[in-house]
N, C-alpha and C positions, 0 to 999 in steps of 0.2 A: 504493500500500500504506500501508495507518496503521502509525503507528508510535509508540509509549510509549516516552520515557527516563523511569524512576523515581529520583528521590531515596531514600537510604535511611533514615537513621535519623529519626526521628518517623512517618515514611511508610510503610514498607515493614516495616522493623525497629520493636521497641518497645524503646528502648534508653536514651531519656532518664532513667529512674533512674540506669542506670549511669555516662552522660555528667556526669550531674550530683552523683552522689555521686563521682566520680574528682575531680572539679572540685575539689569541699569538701575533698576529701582533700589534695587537690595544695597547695592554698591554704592550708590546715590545717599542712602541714608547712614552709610560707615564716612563718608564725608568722599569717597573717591568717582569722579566721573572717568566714565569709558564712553568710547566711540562704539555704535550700533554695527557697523560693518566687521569691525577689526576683531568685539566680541561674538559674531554669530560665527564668524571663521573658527574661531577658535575654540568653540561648544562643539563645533562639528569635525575638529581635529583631535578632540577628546570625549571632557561629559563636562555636564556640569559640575559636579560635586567635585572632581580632580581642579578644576578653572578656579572655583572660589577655595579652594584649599592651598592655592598659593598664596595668598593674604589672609595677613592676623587674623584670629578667632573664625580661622574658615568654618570650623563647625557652626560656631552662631549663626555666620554666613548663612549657611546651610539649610541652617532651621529656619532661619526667616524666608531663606527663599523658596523653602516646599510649602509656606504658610501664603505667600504671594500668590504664585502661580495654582497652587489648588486652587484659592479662593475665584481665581479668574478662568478656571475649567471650563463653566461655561460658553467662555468663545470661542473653546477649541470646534473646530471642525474636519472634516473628512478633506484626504488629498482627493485631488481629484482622479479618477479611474480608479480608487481605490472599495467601491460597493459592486462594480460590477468581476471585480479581481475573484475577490474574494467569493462571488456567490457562482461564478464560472466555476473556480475550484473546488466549490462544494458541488456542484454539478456533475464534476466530472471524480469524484470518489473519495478527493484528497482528505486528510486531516489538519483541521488547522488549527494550530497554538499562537500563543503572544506569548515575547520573552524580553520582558523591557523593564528597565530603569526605574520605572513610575511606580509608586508605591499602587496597596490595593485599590485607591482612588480608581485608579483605570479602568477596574472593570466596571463602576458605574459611570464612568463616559462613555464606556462603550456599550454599554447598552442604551444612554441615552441616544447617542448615536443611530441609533436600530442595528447596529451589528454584533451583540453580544452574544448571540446562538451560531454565529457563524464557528467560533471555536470551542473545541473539547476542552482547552484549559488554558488558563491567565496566568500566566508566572511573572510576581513581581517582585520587586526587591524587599518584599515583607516576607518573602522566604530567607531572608538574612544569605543568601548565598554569596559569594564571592562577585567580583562586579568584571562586567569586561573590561579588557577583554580577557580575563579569566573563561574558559572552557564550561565550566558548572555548570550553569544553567541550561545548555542543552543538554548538556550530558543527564544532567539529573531528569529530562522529558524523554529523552533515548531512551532511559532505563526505567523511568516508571509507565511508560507505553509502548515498550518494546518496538522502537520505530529501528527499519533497517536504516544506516547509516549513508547509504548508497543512495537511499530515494528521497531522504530526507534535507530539506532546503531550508537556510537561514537567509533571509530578507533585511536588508537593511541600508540605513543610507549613508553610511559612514566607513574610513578604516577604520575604524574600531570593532565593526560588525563582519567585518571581511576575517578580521583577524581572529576575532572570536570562532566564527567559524571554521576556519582551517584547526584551527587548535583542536576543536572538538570534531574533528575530521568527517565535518557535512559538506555537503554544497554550498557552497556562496555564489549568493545572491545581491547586487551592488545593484541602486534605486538612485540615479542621479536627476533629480528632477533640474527643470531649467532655472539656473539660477543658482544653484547649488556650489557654494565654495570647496565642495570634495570633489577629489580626482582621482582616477581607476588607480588601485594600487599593483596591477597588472596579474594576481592571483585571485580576481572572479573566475568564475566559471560562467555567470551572466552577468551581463550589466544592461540597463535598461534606463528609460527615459519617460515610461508610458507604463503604469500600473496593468493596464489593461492588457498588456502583451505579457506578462508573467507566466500565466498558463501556457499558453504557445510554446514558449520558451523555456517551461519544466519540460514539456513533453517532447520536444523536437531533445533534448539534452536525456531523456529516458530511453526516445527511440536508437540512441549512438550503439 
């Protein structure tokens, strides 16, 4: 059986305005201004929690900034090509998980969203698991749903999700939508532009 775990935000969610303006805010109120371009590069060269953990009291940081950006959940919305991705895939057999950064909050945007029956399970960083690009987290959906290794794809929009992946020795899957300060780290195995061409693109990559 194929099986998709999707990262969410960049990928799934279109949410980096709000990641990135919580950021500015966060940092706004420690007395330090940043540039909006220079910071979203650099969320998406890493995470967030490693960005604010180079300046003092990153933890504080931290907390206030999961206190910001939940509170603003509600403006998160759907990338685009991302409902008919997903509901193609369940069409045609796959399984799909989430394996993202975001605490449990996620799973009720995504259901607010109307996408939350599309996945068999939300894996979020309330599982305390190691963070990427640590391996963990697929590893621990490999092994508690017996997914072969082979057929199973990691989504994502970042190197950090490319690396993750190789680590835990799935597919990579690289989502560079337009506009996107990431750049192919040349060990995809897809890279795409168009949510909506995913499926094609599992399956032309099964057919080899």
């Amino acid at each position: 059986m194929t099986a998709v775990i999707w990262d969410l935000d960049g990928t799934l969610l279109d949410s980096y305005r709000v990641i990135v303006e919580s950021v500015l805010q966060v940092m706004e109120e420690a007395g330090v201004r940043l540039d909006y371009g220079k910071t979203h590069a650099a969320l998406i060269a890493g995470s967030t929690k490693t960005f604010l953990a180079r300046y003092p009291e990153g933890d504080r940081l931290w907390t206030r900034y999961v206190e910001v950006s939940t509170a603003r959940d509600g403006e998160v919305r759907l990338m685009d090509g991302a409902r008919e991705a997903l509901e193609t895939l369940r069409a045609k057999g796959a399984a799909q998980f989430v394996y993202s950064h975001k605490a449990r909050t996620a799973t009720r945007v995504l259901d607010e969203l109307g996408i939350g029956t599309c996945f068999t399970y939300v894996l979020t960083s309330d599982e305390g698991l190691p963070r990427k690009p640590a391996p963990d987290g697929i590893e621990w959906l490999v092994r508690r749903f017996d997914l072969d290794k082979r057929r199973t794809f990691y989504i994502g929009d970042r190197p950090i999700d490319v690396e993750c992946a190789e680590r835990a020795g799935v597919r990579r899957v690289l989502f560079l939508p337009g506009g996107s300060p990431a750049v192919p780290t040349g060990r995809e195995d897809i890279t795409v532009s168009d949510l909506r061409r995913i499926p094609d693109e599992i399956e032309r990559w099964e057919a080899r």
